[in-house]
PyMOL commands that place a pseudoatom at each C-alpha (Angstrom):
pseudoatom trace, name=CA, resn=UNK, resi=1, chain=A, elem=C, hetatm=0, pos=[127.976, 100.804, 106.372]
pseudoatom trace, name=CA, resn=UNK, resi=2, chain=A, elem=C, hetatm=0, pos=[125.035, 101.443, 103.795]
pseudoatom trace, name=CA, resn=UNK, resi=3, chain=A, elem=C, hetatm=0, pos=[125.568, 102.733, 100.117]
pseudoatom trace, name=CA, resn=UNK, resi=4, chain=A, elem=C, hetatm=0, pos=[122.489, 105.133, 99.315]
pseudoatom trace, name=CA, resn=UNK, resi=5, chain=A, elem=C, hetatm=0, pos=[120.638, 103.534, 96.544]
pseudoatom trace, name=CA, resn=UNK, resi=6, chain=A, elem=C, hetatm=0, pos=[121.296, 105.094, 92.857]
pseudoatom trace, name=CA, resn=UNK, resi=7, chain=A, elem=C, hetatm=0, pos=[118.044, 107.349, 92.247]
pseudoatom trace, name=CA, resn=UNK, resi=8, chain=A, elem=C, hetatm=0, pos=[116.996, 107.535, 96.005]
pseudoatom trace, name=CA, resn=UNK, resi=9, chain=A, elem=C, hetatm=0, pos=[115.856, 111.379, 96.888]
pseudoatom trace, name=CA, resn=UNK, resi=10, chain=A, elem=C, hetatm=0, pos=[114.469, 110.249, 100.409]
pseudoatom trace, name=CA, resn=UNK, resi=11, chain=A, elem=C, hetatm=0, pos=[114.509, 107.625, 102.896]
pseudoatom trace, name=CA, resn=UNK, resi=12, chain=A, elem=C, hetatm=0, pos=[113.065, 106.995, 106.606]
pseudoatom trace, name=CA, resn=UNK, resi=13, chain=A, elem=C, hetatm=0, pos=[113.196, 104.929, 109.395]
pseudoatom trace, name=CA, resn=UNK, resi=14, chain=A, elem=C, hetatm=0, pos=[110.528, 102.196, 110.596]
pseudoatom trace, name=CA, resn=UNK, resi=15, chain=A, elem=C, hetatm=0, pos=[110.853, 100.568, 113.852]
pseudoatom trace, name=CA, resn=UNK, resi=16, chain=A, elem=C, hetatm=0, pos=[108.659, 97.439, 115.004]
pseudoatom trace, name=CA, resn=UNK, resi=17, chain=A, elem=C, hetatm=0, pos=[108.441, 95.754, 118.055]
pseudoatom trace, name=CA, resn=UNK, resi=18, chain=A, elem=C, hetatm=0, pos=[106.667, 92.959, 120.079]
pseudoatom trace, name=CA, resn=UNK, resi=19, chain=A, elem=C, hetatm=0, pos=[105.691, 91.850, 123.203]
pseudoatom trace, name=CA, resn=UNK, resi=20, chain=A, elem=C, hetatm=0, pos=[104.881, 87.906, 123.755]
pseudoatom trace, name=CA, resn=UNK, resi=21, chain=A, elem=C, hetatm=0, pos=[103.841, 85.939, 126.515]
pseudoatom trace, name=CA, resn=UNK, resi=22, chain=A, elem=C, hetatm=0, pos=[104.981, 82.595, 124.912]
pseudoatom trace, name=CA, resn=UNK, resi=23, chain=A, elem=C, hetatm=0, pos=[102.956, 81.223, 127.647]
pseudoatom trace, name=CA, resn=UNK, resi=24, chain=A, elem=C, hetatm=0, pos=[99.737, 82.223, 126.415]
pseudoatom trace, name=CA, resn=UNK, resi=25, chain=A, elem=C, hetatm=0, pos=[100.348, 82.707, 122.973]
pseudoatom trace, name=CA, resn=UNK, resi=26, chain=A, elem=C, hetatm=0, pos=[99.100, 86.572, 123.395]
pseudoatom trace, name=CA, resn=UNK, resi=27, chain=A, elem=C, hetatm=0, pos=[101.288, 89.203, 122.181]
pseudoatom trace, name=CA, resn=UNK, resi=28, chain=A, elem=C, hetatm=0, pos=[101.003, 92.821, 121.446]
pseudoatom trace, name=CA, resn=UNK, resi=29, chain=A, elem=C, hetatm=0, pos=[102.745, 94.585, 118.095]
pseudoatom trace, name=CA, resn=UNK, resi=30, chain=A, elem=C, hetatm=0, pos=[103.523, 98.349, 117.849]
pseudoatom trace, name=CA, resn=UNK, resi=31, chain=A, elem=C, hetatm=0, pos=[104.917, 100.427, 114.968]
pseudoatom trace, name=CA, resn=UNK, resi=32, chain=A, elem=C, hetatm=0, pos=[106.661, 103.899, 114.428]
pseudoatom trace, name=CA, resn=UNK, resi=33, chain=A, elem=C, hetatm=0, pos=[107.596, 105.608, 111.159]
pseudoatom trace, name=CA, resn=UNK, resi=34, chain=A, elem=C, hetatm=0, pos=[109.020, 108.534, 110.179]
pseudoatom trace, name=CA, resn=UNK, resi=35, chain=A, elem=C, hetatm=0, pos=[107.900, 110.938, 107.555]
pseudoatom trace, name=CA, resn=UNK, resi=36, chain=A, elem=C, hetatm=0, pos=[110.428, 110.927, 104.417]
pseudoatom trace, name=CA, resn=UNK, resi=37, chain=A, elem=C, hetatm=0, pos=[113.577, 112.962, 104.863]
pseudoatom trace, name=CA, resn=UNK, resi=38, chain=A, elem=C, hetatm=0, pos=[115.697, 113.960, 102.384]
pseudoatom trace, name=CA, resn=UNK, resi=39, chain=A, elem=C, hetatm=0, pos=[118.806, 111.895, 101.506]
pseudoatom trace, name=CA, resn=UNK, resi=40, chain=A, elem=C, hetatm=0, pos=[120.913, 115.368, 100.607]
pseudoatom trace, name=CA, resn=UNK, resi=41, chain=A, elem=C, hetatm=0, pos=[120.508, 117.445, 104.076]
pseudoatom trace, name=CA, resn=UNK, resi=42, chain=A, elem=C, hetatm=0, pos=[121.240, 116.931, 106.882]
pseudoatom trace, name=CA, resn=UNK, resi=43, chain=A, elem=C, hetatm=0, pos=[118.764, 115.477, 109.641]
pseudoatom trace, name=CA, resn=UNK, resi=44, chain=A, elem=C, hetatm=0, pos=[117.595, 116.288, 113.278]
pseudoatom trace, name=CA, resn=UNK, resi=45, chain=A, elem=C, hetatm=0, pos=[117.768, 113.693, 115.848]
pseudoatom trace, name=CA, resn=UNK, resi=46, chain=A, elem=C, hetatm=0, pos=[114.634, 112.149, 115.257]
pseudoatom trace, name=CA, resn=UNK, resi=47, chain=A, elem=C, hetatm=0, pos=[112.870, 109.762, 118.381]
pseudoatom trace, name=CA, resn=UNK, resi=48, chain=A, elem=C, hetatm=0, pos=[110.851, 106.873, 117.337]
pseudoatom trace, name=CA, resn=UNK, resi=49, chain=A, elem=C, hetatm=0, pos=[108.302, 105.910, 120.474]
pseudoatom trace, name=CA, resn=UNK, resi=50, chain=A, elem=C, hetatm=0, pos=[106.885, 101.865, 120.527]
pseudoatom trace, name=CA, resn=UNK, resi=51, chain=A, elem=C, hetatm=0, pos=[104.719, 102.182, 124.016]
pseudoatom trace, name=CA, resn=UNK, resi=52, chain=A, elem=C, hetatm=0, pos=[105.046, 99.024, 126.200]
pseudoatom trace, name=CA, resn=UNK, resi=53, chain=A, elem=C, hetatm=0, pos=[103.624, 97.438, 129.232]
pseudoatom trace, name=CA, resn=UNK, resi=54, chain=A, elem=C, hetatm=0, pos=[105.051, 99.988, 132.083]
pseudoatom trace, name=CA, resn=UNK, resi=55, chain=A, elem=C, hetatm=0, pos=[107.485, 97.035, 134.120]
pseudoatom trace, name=CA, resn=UNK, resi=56, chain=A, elem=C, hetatm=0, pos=[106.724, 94.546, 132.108]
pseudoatom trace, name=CA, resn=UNK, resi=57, chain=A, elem=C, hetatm=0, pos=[108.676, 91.241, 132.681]
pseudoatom trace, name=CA, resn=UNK, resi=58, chain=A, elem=C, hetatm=0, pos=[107.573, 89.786, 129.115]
pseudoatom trace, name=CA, resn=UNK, resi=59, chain=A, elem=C, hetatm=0, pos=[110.239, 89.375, 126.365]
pseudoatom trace, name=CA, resn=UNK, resi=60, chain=A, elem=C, hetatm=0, pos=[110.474, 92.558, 123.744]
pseudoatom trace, name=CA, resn=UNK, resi=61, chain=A, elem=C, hetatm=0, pos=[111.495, 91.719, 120.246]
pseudoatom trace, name=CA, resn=UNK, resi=62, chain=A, elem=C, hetatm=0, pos=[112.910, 94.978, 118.474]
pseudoatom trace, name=CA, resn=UNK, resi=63, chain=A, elem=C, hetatm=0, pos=[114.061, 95.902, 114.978]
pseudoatom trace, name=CA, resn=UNK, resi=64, chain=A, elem=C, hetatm=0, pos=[114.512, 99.002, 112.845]
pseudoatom trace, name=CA, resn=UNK, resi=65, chain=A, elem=C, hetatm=0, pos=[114.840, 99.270, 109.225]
pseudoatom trace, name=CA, resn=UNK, resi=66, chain=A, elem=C, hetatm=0, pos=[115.802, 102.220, 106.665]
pseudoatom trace, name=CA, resn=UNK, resi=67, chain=A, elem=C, hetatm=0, pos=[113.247, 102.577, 103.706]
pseudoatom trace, name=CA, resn=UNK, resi=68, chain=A, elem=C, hetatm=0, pos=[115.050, 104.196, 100.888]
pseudoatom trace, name=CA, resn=UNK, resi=69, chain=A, elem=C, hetatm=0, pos=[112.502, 105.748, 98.380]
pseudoatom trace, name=CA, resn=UNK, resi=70, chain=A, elem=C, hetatm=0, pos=[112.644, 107.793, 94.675]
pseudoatom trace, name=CA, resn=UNK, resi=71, chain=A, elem=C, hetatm=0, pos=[110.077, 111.384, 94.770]
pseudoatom trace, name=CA, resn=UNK, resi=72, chain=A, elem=C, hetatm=0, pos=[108.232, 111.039, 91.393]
pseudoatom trace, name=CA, resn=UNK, resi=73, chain=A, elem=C, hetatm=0, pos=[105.431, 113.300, 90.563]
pseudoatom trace, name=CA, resn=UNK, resi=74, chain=A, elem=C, hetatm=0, pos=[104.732, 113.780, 94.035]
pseudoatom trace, name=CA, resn=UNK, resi=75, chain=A, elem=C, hetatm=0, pos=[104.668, 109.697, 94.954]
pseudoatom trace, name=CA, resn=UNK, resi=76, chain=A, elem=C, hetatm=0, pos=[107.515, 107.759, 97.092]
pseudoatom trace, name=CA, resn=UNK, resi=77, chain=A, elem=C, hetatm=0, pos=[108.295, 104.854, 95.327]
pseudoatom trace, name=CA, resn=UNK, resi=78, chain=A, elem=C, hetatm=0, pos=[110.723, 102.350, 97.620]
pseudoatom trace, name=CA, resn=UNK, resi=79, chain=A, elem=C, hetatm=0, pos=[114.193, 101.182, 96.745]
pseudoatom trace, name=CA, resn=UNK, resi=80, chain=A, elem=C, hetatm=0, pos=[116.722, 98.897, 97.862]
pseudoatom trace, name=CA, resn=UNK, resi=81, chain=A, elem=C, hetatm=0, pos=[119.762, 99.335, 99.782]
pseudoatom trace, name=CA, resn=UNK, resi=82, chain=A, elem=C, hetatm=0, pos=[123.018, 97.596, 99.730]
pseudoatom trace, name=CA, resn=UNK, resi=83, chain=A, elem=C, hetatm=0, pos=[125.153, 96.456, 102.307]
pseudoatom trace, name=CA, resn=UNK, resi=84, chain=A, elem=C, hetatm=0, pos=[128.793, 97.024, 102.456]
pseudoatom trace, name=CA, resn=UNK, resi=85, chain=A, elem=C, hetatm=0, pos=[131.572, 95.166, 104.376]
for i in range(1, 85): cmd.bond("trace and resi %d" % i, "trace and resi %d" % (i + 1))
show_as sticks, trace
zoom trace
C-alpha cells in the first residue's frame, strides 16, 4: 500500500530495464516514463514499452517506480512516498 505524499498534485510511473550477457560484460539499458498525471482523477490504463532482443535467451532485470511530484508555477518538483504495512 502507498500513502500519497502531503502536497503531491501529480505523480508518474518510470520503468527501467536491462539486458546483460554476464559473459561478455555487454549489456543494453532501456527506459519508459510517463507524462505527470494527476493524483485527484482517475487514470487510463497506461502501457509502458522497454524493447528487447526479439527471443532473447539473456537475463532481463526489471523495475518500476512511482515519482510523486508538487505543480508549482508551472515546474514538477519530486516528493517522497511512504510505505505502509
Amino acid at each position: 500500500m502507498l500513502s500519497i505524499p502531503t502536497g503531491a498534485t501529480h505523480f508518474r510511473f518510470i520503468a527501467g530495464g536491462a539486458e546483460v550477457d554476464f559473459n561478455t560484460g555487454r549489456y543494453t539499458v532501456m527506459t519508459a516514463i510517463t507524462g505527470y498525471l494527476p493524483v485527484d482523477t482517475a487514470t487510463a490504463a497506461l502501457t509502458l514499452e522497454l524493447p528487447v532482443t526479439a527471443k532473447t535467451v539473456l537475463p532481463l532485470f526489471l523495475v518500476l517506480g512511482i515519482e510523486s511530484q508538487q505543480a508549482v508555477n508551472g515546474q514538477y518538483l519530486p516528493l517522497r512516498w511512504l510505505w505502509l504495512g
